[in-house]
KEKOLDREN-262881 format. One line per 10 residues: number of its first residue (from 0); their letters; for each residue x, y, z of N, C-alpha, C. Coordinates in steps of 0.2 Angstrom, whole numbers, plus 5000, padded with zeros to 4 digits. Each point is the difference from the previous one (the first is absolute). Example, Ala and Ser with C-alpha at 12.3 -4.5 7.8 and 13.67 -1.06 7.14 Angstrom:
2
0> as> 5066,4972,5039,4996,5006,5000,5004,5006,5000; 4998,5005,4996,5004,5006,5001,4996,5005,5003
***
This chain:
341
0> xxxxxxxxxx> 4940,4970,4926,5002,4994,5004,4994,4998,5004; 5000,4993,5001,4994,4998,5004,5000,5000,5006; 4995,5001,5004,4999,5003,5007,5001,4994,5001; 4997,4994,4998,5000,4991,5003,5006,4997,4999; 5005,5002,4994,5007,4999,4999,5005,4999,5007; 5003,4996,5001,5004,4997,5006,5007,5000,4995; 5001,5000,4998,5008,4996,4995,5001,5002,4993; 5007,5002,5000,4998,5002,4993,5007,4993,4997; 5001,4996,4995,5004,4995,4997,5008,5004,5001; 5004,4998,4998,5008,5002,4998,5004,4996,4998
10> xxxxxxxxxx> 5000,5003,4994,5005,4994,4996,5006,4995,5001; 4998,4995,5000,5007,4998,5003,5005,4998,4996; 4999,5006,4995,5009,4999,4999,5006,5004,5001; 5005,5002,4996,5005,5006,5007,4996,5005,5002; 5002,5002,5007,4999,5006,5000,5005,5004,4997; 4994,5005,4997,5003,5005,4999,5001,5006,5002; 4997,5002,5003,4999,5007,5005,5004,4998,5008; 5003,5004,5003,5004,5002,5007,4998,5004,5002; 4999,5000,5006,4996,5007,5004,5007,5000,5006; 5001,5005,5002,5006,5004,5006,4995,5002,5004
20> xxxxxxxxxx> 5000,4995,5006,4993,5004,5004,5005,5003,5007; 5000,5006,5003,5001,5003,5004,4994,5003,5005; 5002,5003,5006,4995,5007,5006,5001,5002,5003; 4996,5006,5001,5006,5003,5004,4992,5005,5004; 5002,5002,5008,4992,5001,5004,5006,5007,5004; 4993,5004,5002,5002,5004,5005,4995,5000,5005; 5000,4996,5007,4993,5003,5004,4999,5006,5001; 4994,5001,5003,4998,5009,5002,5003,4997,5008; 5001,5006,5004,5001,5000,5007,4994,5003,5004; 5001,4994,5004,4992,4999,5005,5002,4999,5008
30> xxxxxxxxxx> 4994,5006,5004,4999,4999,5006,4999,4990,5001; 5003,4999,5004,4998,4993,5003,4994,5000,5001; 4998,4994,4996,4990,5000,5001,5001,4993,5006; 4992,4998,5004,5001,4995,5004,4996,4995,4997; 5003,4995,4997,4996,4995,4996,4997,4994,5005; 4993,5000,5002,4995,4997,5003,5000,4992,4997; 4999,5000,4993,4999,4995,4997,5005,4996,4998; 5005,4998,5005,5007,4996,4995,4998,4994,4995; 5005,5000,4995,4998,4996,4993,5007,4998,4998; 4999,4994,4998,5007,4996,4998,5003,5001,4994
40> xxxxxxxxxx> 5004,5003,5000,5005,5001,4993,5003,4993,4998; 4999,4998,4995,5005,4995,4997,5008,5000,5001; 5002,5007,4994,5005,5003,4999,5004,5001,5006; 5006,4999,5003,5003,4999,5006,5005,5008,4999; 5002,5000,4993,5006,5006,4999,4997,5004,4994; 4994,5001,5002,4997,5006,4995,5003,5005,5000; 4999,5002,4993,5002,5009,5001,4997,5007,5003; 5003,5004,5001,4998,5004,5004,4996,5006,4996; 4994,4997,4996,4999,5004,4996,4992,5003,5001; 5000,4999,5006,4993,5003,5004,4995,4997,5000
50> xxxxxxxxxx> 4993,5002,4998,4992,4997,4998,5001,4999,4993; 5007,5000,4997,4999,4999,4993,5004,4991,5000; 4998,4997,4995,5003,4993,5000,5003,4998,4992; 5002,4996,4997,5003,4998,4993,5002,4993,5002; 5000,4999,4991,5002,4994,5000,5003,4998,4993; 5005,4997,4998,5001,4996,4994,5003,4994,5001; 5000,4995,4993,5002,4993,5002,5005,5001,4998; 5006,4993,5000,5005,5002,4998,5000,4998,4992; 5004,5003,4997,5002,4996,4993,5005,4996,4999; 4996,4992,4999,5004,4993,4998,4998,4999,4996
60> xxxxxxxxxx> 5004,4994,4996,4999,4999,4994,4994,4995,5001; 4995,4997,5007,4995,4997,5001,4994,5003,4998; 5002,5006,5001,4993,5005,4999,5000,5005,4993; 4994,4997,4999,4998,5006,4992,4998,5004,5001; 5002,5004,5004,4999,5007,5001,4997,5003,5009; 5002,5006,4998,5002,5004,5007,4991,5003,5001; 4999,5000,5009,4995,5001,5003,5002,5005,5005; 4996,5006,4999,5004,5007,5005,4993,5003,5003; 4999,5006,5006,4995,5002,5001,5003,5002,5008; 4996,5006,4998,5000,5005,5004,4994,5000,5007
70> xxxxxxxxxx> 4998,5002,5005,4994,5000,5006,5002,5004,5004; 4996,5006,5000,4999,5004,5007,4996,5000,5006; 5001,4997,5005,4998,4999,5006,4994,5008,4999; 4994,4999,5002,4996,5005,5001,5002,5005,5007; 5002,5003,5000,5004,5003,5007,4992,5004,5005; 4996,4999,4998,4992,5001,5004,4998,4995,5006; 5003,4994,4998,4999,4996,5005,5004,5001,5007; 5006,5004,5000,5002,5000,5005,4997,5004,5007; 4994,5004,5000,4997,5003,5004,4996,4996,5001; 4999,4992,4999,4994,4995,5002,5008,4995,5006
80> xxxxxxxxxx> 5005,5002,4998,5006,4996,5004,5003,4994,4994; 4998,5001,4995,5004,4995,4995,5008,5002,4995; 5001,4996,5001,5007,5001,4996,4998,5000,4992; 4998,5003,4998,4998,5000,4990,5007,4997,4996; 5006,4999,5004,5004,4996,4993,5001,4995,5000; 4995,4995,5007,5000,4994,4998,4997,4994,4995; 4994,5006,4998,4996,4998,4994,5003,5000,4995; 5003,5007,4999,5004,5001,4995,5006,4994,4997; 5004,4998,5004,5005,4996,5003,4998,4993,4998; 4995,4998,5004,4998,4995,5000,4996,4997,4991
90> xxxxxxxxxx> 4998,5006,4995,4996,4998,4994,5006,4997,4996; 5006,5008,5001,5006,4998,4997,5004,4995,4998; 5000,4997,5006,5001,4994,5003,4997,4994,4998; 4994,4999,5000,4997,4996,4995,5000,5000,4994; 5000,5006,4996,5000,5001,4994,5005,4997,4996; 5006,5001,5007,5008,4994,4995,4999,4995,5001; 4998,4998,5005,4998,4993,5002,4996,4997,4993; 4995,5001,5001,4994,4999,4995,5004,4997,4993; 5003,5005,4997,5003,5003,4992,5005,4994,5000; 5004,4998,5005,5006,4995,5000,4995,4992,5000
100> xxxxxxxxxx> 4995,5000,5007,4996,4994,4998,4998,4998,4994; 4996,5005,4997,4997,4999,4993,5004,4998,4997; 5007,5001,4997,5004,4997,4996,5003,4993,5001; 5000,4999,5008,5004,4994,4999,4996,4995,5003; 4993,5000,5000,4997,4994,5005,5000,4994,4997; 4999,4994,5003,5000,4996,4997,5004,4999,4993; 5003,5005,4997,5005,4996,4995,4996,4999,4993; 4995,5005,5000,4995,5001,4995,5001,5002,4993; 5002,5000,4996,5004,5001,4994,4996,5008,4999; 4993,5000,4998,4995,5004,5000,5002,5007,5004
110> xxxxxxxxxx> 4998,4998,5006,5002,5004,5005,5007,5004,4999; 5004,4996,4999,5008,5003,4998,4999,5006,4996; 4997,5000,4995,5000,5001,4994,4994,5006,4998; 4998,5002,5007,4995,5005,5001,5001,5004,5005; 4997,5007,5001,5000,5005,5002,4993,5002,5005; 5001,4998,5008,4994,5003,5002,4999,5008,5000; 4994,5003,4998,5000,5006,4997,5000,5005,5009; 5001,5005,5000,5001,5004,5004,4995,5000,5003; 4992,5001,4999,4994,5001,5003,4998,4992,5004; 5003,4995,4998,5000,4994,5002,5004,4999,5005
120> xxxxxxxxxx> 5006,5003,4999,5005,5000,5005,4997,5005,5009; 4997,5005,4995,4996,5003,5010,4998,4997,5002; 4994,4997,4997,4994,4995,5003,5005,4996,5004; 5003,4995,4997,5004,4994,5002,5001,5001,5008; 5004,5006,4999,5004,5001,5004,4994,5004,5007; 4995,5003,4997,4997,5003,5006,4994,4995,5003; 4999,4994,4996,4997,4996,5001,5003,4994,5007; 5007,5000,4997,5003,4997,5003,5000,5004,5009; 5000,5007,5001,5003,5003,5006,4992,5000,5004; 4994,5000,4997,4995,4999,5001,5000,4991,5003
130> xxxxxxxxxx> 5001,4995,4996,4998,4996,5001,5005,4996,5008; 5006,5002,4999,5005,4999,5006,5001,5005,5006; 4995,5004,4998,4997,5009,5004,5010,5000,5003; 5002,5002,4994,5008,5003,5003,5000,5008,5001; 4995,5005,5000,4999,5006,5001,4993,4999,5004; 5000,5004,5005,4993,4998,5004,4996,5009,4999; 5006,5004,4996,4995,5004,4999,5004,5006,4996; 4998,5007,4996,5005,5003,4996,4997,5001,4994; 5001,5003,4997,4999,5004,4990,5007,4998,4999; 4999,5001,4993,5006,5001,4994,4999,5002,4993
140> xxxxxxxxxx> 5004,5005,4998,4997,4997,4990,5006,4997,4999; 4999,4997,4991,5006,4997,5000,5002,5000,4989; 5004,5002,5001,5003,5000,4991,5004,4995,4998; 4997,4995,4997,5003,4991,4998,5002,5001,4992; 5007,4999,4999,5000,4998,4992,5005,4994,5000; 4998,4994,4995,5004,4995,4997,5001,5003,4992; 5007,4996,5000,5002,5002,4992,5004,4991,4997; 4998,5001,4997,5004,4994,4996,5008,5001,4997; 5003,4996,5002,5007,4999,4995,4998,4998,4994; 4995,4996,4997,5002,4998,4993,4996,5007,4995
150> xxxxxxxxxx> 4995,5001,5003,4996,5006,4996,5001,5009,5002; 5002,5000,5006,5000,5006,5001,4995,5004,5003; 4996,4995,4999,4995,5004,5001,4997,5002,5010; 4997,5004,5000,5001,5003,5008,4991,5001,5001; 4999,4997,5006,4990,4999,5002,5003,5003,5007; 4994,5006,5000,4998,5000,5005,4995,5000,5005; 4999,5002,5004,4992,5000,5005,5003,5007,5007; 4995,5005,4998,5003,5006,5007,4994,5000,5002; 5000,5001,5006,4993,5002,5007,5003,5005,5003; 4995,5005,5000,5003,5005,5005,5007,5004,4995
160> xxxxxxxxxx> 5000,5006,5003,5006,5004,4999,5007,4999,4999; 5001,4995,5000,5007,4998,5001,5001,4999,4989; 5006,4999,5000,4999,5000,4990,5006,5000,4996; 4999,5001,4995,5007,4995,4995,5000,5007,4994; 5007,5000,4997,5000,5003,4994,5005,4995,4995; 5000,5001,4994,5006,4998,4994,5002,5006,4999; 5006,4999,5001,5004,5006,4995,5006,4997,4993; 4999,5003,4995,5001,4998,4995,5002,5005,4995; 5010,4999,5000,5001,5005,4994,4998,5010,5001; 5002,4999,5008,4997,5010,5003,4993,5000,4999
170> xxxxxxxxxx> 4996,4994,4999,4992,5002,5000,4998,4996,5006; 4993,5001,5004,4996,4996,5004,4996,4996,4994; 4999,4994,4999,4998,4995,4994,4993,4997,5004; 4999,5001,5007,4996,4995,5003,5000,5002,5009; 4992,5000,5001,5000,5003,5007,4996,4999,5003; 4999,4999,5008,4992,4999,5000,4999,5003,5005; 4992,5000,5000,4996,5007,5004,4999,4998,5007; 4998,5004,5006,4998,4998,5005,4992,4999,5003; 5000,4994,5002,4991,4998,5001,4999,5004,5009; 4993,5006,5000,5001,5001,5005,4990,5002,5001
180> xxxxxxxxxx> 4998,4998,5007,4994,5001,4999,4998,5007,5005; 5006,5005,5002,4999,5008,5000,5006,5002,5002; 5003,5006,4999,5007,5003,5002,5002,4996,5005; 5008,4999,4997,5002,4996,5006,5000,4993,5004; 4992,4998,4996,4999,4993,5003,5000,4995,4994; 5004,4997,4998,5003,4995,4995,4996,4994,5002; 4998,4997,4994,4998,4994,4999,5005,4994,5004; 4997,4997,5005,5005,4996,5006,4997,4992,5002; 5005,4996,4998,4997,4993,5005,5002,5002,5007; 4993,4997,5005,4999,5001,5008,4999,4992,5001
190> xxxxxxxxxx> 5002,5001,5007,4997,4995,5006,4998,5003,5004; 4995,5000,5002,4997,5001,5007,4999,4997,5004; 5005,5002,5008,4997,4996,5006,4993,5000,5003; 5000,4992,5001,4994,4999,5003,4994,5005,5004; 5002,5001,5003,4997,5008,5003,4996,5004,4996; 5005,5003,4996,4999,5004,4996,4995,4999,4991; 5001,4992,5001,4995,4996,4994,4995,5000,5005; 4999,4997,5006,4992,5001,5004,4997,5005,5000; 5004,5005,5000,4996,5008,5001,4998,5002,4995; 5002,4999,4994,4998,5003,4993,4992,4993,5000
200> xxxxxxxxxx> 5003,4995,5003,4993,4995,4995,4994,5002,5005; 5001,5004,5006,4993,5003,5004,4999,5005,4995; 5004,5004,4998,4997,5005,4995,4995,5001,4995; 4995,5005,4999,4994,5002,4996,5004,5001,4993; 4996,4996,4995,5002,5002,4995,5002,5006,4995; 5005,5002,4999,5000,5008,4996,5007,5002,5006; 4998,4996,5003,5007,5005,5009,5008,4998,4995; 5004,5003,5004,5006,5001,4996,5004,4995,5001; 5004,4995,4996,5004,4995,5002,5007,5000,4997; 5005,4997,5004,5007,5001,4997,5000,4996,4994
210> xxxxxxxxxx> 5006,5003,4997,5000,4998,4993,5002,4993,5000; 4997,4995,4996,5002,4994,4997,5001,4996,4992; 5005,5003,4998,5001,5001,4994,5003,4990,4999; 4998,5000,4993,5004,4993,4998,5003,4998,4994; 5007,4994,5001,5002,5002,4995,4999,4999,4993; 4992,4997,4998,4997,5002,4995,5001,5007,4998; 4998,5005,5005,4999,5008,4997,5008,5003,4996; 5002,4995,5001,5007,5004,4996,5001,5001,4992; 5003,5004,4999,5002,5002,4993,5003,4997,4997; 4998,4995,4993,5009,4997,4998,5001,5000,4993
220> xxxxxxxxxx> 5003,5001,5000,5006,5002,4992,5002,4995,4999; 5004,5002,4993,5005,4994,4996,5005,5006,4996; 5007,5000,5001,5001,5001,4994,5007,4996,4999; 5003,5003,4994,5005,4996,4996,5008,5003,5001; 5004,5000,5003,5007,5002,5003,5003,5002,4994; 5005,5003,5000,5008,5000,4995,5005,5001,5004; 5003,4997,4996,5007,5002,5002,5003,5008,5005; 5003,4999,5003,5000,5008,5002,4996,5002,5005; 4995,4997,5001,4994,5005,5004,5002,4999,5008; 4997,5004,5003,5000,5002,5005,4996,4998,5005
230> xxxxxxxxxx> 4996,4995,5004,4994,4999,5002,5001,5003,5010; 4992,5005,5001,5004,5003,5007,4992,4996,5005; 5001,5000,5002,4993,4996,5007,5000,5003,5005; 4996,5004,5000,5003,5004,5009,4992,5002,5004; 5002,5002,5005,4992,5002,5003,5000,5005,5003; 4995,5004,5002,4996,5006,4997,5006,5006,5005; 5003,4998,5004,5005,5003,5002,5005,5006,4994; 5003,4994,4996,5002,5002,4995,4996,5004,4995; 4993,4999,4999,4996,5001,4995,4999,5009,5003; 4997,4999,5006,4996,5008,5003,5006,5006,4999
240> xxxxxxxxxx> 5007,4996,4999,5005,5007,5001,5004,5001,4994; 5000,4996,4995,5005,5000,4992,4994,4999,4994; 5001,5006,4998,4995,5000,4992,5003,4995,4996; 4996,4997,4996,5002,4995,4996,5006,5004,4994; 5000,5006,5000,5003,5006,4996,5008,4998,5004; 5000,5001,5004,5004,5000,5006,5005,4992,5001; 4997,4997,4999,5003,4993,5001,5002,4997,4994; 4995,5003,4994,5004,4997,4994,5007,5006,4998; 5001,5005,5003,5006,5005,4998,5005,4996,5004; 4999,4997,5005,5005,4995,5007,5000,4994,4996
250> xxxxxxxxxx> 4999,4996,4998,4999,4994,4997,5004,5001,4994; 4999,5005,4995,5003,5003,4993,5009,5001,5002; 4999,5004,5004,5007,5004,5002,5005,4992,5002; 4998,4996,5006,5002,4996,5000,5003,4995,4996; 4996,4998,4997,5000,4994,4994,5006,5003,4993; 4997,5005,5000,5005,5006,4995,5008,4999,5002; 5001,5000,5006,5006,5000,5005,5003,4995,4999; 4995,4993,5000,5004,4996,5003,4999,4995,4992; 4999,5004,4994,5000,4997,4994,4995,4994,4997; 4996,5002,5006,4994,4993,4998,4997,5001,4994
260> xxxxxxxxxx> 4999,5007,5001,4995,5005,4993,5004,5005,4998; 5003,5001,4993,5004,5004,4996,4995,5006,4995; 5003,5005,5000,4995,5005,4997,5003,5002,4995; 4998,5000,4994,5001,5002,4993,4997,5006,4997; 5005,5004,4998,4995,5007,4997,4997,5000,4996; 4998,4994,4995,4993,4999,4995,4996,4999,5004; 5001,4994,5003,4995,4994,5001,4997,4999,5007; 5005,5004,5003,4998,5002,5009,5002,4994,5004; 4999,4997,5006,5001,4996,5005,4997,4992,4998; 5006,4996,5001,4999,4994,4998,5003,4995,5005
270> xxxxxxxxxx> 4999,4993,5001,5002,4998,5004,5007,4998,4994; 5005,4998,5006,5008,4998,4997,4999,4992,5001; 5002,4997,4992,4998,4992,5000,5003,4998,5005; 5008,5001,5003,5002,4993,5003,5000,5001,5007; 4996,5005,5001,5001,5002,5009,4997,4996,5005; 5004,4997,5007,4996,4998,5002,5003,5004,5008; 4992,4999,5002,5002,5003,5008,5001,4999,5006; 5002,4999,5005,5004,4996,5005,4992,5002,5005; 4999,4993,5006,4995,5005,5003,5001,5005,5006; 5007,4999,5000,5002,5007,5001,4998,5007,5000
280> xxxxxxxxxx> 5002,4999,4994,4999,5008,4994,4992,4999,4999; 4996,4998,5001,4993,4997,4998,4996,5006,5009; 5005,4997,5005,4999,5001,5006,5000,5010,5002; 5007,4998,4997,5001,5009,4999,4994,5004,4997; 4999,4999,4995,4996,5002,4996,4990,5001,5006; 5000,4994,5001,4994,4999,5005,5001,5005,5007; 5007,5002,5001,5001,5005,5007,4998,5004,5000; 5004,5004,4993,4998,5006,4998,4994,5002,5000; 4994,4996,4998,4995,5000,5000,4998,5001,5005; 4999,4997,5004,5000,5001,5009,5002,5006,5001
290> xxxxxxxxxx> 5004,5000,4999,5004,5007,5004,4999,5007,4997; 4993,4999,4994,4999,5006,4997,4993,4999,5004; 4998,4996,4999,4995,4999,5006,4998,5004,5007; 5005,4998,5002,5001,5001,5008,5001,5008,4999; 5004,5004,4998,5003,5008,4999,4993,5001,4999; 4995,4998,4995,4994,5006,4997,4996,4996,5007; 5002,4998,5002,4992,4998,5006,5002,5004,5009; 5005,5004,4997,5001,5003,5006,5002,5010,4997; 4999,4999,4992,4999,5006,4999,4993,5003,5002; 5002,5006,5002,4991,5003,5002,5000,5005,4995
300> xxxxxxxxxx> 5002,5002,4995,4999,5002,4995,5000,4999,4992; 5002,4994,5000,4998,4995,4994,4992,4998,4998; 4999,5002,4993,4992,4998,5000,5003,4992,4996; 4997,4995,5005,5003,4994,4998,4991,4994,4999; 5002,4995,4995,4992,4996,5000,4998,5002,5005; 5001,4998,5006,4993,5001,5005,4998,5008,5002; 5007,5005,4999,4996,5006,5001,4993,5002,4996; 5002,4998,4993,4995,5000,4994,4993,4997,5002; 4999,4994,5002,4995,4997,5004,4996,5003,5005; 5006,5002,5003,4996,5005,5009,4996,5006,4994
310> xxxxxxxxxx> 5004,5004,4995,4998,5006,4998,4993,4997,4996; 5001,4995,4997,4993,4998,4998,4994,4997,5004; 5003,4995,5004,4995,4999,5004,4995,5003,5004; 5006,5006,5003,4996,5004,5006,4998,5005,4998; 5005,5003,4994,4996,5007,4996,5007,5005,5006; 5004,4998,5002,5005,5007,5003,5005,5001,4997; 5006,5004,5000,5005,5000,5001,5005,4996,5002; 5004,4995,4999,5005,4997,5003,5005,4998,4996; 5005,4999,5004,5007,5000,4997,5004,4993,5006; 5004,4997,4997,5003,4995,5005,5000,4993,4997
320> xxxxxxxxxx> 5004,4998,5002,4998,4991,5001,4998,4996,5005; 5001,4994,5001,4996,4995,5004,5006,4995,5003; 5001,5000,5005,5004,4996,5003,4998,4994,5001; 5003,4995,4997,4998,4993,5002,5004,4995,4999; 5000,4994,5000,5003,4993,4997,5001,5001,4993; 5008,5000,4999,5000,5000,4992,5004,4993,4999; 4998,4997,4995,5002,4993,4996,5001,4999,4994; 5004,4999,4997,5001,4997,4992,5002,4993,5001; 4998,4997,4995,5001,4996,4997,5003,5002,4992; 5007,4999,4995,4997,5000,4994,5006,4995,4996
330> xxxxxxxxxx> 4999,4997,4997,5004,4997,4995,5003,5001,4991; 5005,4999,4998,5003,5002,4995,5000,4994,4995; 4995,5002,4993,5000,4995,4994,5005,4999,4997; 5002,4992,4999,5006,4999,4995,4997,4995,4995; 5001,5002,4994,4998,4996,4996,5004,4997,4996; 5002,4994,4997,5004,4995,4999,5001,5002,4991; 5007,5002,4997,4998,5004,4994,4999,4996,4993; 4997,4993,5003,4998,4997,4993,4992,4998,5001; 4999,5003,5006,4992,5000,5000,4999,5008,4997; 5003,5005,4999,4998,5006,4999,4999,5002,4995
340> x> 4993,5004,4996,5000,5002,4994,5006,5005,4998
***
């Protein structure tokens, strides 16, 4: 994919592909911190899902396709006195914003009928919080994906640790990695208050400065949906404490339960053609993930991703998970059976 690419086309004729988008968050529990720097939330009845934020648009028959994405408020800033979910909150925010404008401005036929791509979608929107400075200060990463109803097809763009899987048929088909520039410190959009932009620009060159990552540095993909899949969006909360082993056995069992995916003893695990799933059941499904989550992040003797990571990184012993802000986002593919091979 092109790194210059903003938009990918979408056919305008039926859709064919549904997506059942649900989510489901658990925050970590926190000492009250004393936020010095208040910052305006748009969102008036956000959820209670801590430094971590989400978003998806809704699905109408106006929109060719669904826009979702994940942001972890960088939780470091809160020892400078900053709320880090406002960032977070605030990108989400614009990112639905942004995806909805796109499509219907002006009445643009073109417009209609095309897809801003996810790495277009960050800019927009961090452009946007920069140039109306709706965050006066704060880190984020963030994991964006658009999919089309006529093609299926799914784009996305990840910063920072936060990340996506396909699950497809009891396999993971698709997944992406986490951009990090040393243990622990994930590739992040920043603002920095004034102060603090002053004190670095008296700085000798070579001195150490916070991170300012941009939504150029992200990663972006493409691939092509089916029927049946499983698509999960979550941030690193969820990622540090459930092996991708682990979450496809949760994701398998589930699906297997509730008939989405049928298992044949020749042929093994299949999606079932006429299944569709409520975003209910979509939700459930999203919980459990959560809530395997949240158990291994308070186990002290589970070797869980991040225990793997401390043992690598530091060269010790360790066993545990990582308590944090846990998020999913995931949606369920249907695909209409006279578009299907």
């Amino acid at each position: 994919m092109s790194s210059s690419a903003t938009a990918a086309t979408a056919d305008a004729g039926p859709k064919l592909f549904k997506f059942t988008v649900s989510d489901a968050y658990k925050p970590k529990k926190r000492r009250p911190q004393k936020i010095k720097i208040k910052q305006t939330n748009h969102r008036v009845n956000r959820p209670n899902s801590g430094e971590d934020s989400f978003f998806y648009t809704p699905s109408t028959a106006k929109l060719p396709g669904l826009a979702l994405g994940v942001a972890d408020g960088v939780g470091g800033w809160t020892e400078m006195g900053i709320d880090p979910s406002a960032f977070s909150q605030a990108l989400c925010d614009e990112m639905a914003d942004a995806f909805t404008t796109h499509l219907t401005q002006d009445g643009n036929e073109s417009k209609r009928n095309s897809l801003i791509l996810p790495k277009a979608l960050l800019e927009e929107a961090y452009n946007t919080i920069l140039t109306k400075k709706l965050v006066e200060a704060g880190g984020t990463t963030a994991c964006v994906g658009v999919v089309s109803n006529a093609t299926g097809v799914l784009y996305t763009a990840n910063l920072g640790d936060s990340g996506f899987s396909v699950y497809r048929s009891g396999r993971v088909v698709a997944q992406s990695h986490a951009q990090t520039h040393a243990f622990n410190t994930p590739y992040q959009l920043a603002i920095l208050p004034r102060e603090l932009r002053e004190f670095e620009a008296r700085q000798p060159p070579g001195a150490s400065r916070h991170i300012l990552d941009h939504p150029r540095d992200a990663d972006t993909a493409s691939f092509q949906l089916q029927h049946g899949d499983l698509v999960v969006f979550s941030t690193d909360g969820f990622l540090d404490n459930v092996s991708s082993t682990e979450a496809l056995a949760i994701v398998t069992k589930s699906l297997l339960k509730l008939r989405a995916w049928v298992s044949h003893p020749h042929s093994g695990i299949a999606p079932a053609l006429e299944t569709e799933l409520s975003p209910e059941l979509v939700g459930t499904i999203a919980a459990q993930l959560v809530n395997a989550a949240h158990v291994s992040a308070h186990d002290k003797n589970k070797v869980t991703p991040f225990a793997k990571e401390v043992q690598r990184e530091m060269r010790i012993p360790y066993k545990g998970g990582k308590p944090d802000d846990i998020t999913i986002v995931a949606f369920y593919v249907t695909q209409k059976p006279k578009a299907m091979l």
